[in-house]
N, C-alpha and C positions, 0 to 999 in steps of 0.2 A: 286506149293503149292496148298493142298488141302483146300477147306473152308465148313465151316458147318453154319447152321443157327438155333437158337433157338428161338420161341417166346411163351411167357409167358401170357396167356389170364386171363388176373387176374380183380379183380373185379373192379376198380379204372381207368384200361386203359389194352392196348395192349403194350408190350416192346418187340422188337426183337433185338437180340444182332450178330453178325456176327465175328466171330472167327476164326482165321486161325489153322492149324491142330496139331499147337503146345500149342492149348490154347489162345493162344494172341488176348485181342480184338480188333479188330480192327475196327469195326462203334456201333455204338449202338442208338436206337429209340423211342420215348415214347409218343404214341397217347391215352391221357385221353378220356374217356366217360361217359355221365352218368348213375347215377342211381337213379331208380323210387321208390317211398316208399307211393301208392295210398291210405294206409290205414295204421292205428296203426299194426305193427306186420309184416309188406309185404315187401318185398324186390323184383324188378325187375326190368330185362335190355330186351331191345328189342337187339335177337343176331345178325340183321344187322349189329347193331354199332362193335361188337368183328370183323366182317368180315373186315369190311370199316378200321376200327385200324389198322388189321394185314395186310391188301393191304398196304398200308398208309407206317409203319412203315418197310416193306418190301423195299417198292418201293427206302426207304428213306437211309437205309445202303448199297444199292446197289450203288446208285448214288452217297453218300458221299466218299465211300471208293474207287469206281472205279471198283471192282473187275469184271472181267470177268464173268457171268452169267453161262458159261457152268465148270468154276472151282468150283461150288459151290456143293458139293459133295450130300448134303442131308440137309433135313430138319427134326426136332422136335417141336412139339408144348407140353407146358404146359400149365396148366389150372388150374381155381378156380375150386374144387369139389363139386359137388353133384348137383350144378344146373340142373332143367328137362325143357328140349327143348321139345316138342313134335310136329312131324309133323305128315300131312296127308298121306293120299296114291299116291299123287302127288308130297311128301318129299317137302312143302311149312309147313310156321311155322304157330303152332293155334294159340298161346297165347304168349305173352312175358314171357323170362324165370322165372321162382322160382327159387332165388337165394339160396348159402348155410346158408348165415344168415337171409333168411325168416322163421319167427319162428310163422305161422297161424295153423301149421298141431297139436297142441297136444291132440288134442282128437284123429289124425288118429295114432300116437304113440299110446295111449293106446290101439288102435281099433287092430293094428299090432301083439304089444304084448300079446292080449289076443286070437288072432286067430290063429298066428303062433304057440305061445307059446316060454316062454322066455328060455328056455333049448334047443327049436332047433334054434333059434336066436344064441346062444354060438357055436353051433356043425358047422351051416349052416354058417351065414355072420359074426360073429365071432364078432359083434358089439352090443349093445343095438338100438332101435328104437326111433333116436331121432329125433326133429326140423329140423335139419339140413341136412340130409338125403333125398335123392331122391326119396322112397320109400311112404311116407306119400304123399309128393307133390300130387305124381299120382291118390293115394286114396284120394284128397282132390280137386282135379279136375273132378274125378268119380262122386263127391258127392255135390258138388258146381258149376258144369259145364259141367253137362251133354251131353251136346247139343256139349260143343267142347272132352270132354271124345269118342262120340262118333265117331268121326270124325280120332280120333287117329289112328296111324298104325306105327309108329317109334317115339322110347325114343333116346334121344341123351343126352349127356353130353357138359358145354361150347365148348372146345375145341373140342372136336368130331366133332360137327355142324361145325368149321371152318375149321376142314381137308377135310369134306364133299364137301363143298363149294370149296374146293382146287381141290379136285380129283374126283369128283362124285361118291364117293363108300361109302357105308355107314359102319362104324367101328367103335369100344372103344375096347379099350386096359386094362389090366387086374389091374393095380395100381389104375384107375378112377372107372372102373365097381365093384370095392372092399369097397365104397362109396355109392353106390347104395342102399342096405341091400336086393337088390334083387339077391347077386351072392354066389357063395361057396367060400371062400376065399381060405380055405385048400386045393382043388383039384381046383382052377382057373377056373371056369366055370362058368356056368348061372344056377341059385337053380331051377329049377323046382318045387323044393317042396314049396319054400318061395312063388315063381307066382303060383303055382296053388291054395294054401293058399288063395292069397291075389285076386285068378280071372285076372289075368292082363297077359294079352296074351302072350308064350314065344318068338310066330312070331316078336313079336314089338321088343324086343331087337337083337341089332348088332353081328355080329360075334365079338369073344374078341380076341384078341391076345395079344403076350406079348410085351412089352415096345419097343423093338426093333425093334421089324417087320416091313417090310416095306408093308401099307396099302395102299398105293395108289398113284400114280404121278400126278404132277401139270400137269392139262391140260392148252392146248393153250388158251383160253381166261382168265383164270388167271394169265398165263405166259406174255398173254399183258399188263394184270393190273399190276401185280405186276414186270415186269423186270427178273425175274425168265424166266431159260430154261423151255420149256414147257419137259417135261418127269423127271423133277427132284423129285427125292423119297422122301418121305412124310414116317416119321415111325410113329410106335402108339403112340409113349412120353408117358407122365406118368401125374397122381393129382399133383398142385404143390408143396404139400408136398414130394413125391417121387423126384422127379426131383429134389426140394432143397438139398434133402437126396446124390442124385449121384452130385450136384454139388459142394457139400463141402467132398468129397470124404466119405459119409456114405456107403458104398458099401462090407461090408464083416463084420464078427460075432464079436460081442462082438463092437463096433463103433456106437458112439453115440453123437448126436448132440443138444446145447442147445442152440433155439432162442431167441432171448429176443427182439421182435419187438411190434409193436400194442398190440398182441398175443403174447403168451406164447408159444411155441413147444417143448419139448422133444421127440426125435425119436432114438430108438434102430434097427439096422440091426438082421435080424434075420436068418439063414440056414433054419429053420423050425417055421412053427406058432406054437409061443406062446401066447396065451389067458390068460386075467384074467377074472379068473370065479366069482368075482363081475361085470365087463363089466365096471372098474371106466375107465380103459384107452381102446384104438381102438388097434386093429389087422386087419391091412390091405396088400393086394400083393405089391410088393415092384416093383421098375421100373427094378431091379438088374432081370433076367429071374430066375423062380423058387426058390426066395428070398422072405421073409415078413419083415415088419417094426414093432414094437409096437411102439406108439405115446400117450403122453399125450398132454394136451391143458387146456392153463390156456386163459381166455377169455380177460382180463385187467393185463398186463404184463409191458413194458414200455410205454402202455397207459394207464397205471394208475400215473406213472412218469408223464406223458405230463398232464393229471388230474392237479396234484401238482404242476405242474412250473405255469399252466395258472390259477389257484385258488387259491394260496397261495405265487408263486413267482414275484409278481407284481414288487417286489423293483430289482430282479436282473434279470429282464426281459428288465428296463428301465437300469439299469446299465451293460448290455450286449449290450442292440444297443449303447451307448454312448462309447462302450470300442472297439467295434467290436467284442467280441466273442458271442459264443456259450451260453446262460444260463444255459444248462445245466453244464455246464464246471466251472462255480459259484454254482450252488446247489450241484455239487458233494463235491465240495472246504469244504461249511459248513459239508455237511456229514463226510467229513473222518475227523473234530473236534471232534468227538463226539466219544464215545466208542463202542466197537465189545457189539451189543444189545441195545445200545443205550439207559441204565441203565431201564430196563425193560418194555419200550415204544416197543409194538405190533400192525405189522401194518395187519389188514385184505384186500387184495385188489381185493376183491369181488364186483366193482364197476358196472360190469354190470350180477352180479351172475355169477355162477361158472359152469364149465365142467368139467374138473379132478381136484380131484375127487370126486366130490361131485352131478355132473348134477340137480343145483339146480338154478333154474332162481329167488326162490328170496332172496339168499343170497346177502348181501351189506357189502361196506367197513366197514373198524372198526379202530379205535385207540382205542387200549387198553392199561391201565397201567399208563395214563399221571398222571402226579405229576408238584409241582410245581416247580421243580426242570428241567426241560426241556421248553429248548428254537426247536428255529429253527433247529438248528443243529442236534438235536436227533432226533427230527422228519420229518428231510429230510432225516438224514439215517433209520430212524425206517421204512421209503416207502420202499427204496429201498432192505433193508430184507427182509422186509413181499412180495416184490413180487419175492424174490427170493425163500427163503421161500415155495411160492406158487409154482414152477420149481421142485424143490426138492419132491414135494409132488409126480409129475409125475416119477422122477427118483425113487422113493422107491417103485413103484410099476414095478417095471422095474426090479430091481435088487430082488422082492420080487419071480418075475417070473425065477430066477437064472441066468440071468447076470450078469457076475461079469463088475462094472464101475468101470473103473482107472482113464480114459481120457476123456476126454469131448470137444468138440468142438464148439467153441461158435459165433453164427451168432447172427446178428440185431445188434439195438442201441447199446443195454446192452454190446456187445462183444467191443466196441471202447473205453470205459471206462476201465482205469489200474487198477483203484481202484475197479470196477463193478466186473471185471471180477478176480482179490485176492478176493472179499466177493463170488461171486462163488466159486469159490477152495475151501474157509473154510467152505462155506456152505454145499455144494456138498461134502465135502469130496473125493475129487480128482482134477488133476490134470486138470488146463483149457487151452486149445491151441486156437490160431488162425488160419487162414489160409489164402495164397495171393491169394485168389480166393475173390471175391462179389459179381456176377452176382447171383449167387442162380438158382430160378427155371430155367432159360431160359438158365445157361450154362448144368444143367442138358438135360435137353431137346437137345442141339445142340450134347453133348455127346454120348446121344442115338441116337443120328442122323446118328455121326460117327460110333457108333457099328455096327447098321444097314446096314449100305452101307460099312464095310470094311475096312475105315480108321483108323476104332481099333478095335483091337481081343479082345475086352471084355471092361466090366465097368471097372472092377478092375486095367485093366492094362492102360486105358487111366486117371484113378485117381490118379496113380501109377506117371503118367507121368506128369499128368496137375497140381498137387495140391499137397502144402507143407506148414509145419507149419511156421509161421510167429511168434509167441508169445507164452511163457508158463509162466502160475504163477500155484505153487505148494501149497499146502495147507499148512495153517500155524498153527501147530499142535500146537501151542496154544491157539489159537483159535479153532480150532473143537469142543472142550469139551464144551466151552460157547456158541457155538449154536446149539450143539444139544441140549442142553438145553431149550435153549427158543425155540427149532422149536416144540419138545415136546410139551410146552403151547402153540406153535402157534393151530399147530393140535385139544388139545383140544379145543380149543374157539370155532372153527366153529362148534360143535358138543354140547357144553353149550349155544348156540345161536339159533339152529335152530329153538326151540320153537317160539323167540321173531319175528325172520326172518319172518316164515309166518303169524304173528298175524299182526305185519307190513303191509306184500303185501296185506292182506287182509282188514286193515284198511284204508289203499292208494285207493284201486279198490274200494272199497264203497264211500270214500270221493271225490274221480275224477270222478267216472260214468258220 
């Protein structure tokens, strides 16, 4: 029996899962660490900790399950994206990383957009120049940190640094380096145009290869730390959004997947990039070889839900630990009392500003339409709309790109809910599946492991084999009509608001100074 290994370097912790060739997990590991926030606006990890995790939770599936070290066929690693590693010419690290949700750079976005310009930003990385992007980071340590800018000679990505560390070769792979805004999405390479733009040397970036590849084998003193055969192949893996994409079998045209975690995700497989030429959603290379994804991202998704249960469900929070369930499993209870729309109660779940489609950081929540005729119950489902709602916003620009959406596959919290997952179907207008897969990024990753090394002839035919639907709720064509309706007024609102939105932020930043 063949076995694969995937691990997942995500912001929160290190998770390595170990799978046998049929899929089957068989151990699985989860080393948290933390994270540093030295100032309003900063996010960073020191990428020690990702190493010491992924030794850690390595060492840990090896031991529990037993398996034989030299049956483990290969290895993939997944990653948080966009984070910037930078090392010296010594490949030792300057700076703790700049994570994806450190949002310090928006002056170096605008400084981006007005030097590249924003029509070869659409041609070239196929993204807009946000916060969250690896790109700014670099221009904001150029210009705030000189002294360690200078020092620079290699950009790395989380995950990247920990293959590094694995194999001694320094590599990123084309689904993370599409996160960057420094690469060509469309032809998979490194933009020369965008670095020579932006000054930023093109020696400092890695060779790219595709998801599959295999970059590098575990050397012997890793192979001591971690239990791993020393010579075991190491592929490129993929952003953890790609990898979630190949682990709930996103992996061929027209296949599209909707998250409902923390965040929001909407992700379309694509043959070819497709772009929208507004830039509301991302076009990124897909972990599939010579595959793109389009993606939207709602910021406050079923963390706007968790918002709601810890801010307004105090009573069936106390009456959930007294019964032993779920709270949420009583808050959904009063929602589905309540009627499809929730007799005109609109929820905005702009809780920490919004990314598709809007990219507007001071958009905030909104209850619209209350009356006194609304209790609990409409406004526990009027949440769960409005953040669906919000999902939907990414699917219409998806389907506006000519996709046709039938099916929909649905990951996170939001997917375990019966009730969640029929107001997707009616919202959506199609059909919602589940799947007996849950691992997400890291079985991605161990997938591309197997490609890589042979144990499967391709994404498609190991998603073929690993991954089936569990669940379907169909859309209930009588309800469609009543929400497209109110998504209609949802839509407007954020666009009858913006005025007040930034006289808001701008009232807050003078009154908090």
């Amino acid at each position: 029996m063949a076995y694969l290994i995937g691990v997942d370097v995500g912001t929160t912790g290190a998770k390595t899962i170990l799978v046998d060739e049929d899929g089957t997990l068989v151990a699985s590991a989860l080393q948290e660490y933390p994270l540093s926030t030295p100032r309003p606006k900063w996010s960073e990890q020191d990428p020690e900790d990702w190493v010491q995790g992924t030794i850690a939770t390595i060492r840990s599936v090896l031991s529990v399950s037993g398996v034989n070290p030299a049956d483990v066929k290969g290895l993939g690693f997944s990653g948080q994206m966009h984070g910037l590693v930078l090392l010296d010419e010594s490949h030792a690290v300057l700076r703790p990383a700049i994570l994806w949700n450190d949002v310090r750079t928006t002056e170096q976005c605008y400084e981006i957009t007005e030097t590249v310009g924003r029509q070869t930003l659409v041609e070239e990385t196929c993204n807009p120049a946000l916060e969250g992007f690896t790109a700014p980071k670099v221009l904001w340590v150029r210009e705030h940190e000189p002294e360690v800018y200078d020092r620079a000679r290699h950009i790395l990505l989380p995950k990247d640094y920990v293959r590094f560390r694995f194999t001694g070769d320094l590599a990123m792979e084309v689904s993370d380096a599409a996160g960057t805004l420094l690469f060509n999405v469309r032809e998979r390479r490194w933009s020369k145009t965008v670095l020579d733009a932006l000054q930023i040397p093109t020696e400092w970036m890695p060779p790219a290869y595709e998801s599959v590849d295999v970059c590098g084998k575990v050397t012997a003193s890793v192979a001591e730390e971690t239990g791993l055969a020393e010579g075991t192949p190491i592929v490129g893996g993929g952003a953890d959004n790609a990898c979630s994409a190949v682990g709930t079998g996103i992996v061929s045209e027209g296949l599209v997947s909707a998250s409902l975690g923390t965040s929001g995700v909407v992700l379309a497989h694509t043959d070819t990039p497709l772009v929208d030429p507004d830039l509301r959603a991302h076009t990124f290379c897909h972990a599939v070889p010579d595959r793109w994804y389009t993606m939207g991202v709602m910021l406050s998704a079923a963390g706007a839900f968790r918002w709601f249960r810890d801010a307004l469900g105090a009573e069936e929070i106390a009456r959930a630990e007294a019964e032993g369930v779920d709270p949420y499993e009583l808050l959904t209870q009063r929602a589905e009392q309540a009627p499809v729309g929730s007799e005109g109660c609109i929820f905005l779940p702009y809780l920490a500003g919004e990314r598709t489609p809007h990219a507007d950081a001071n958009a905030r929540g909104v209850y619209f339409g209350l009356s006194l005729r609304h209790g609990k119950n409409e406004i526990t489902r009027a949440t769960m709309e409005g953040i669906t709602y919000g999902m939907r916003d990414s699917l219409e620009i998806i389907r506006d790109l000519g996709v046709d959406v039938t099916h929909i596959t649905a990951t996170g919290g939001g997917a375990r809910s019966e009730f969640w997952r029929q107001m997707q179907a009616d919202i959506y207008d199609a059909t919602v599946t589940t799947i007996n897969q849950a691992e997400g990024p890291a079985l991605g990753a161990a997938i591309l492991a197997g490609v890589g090394t042979g144990v499967y002839d391709s994404c498609e035919s190991a998603t073929d084999a690993l991954i089936s639907p569990t669940t379907e709720n169909r859309p209930a064509m009588e309800n469609v009509p009543i929400y497209d309706e109110y998504y209609g007024v949802y839509r407007d609102l954020y666009h009858a608001l913006k005025p007040q939105y930034d006289d808001v932020a701008d009232i807050v930043d003078r009154v908090t100074r």
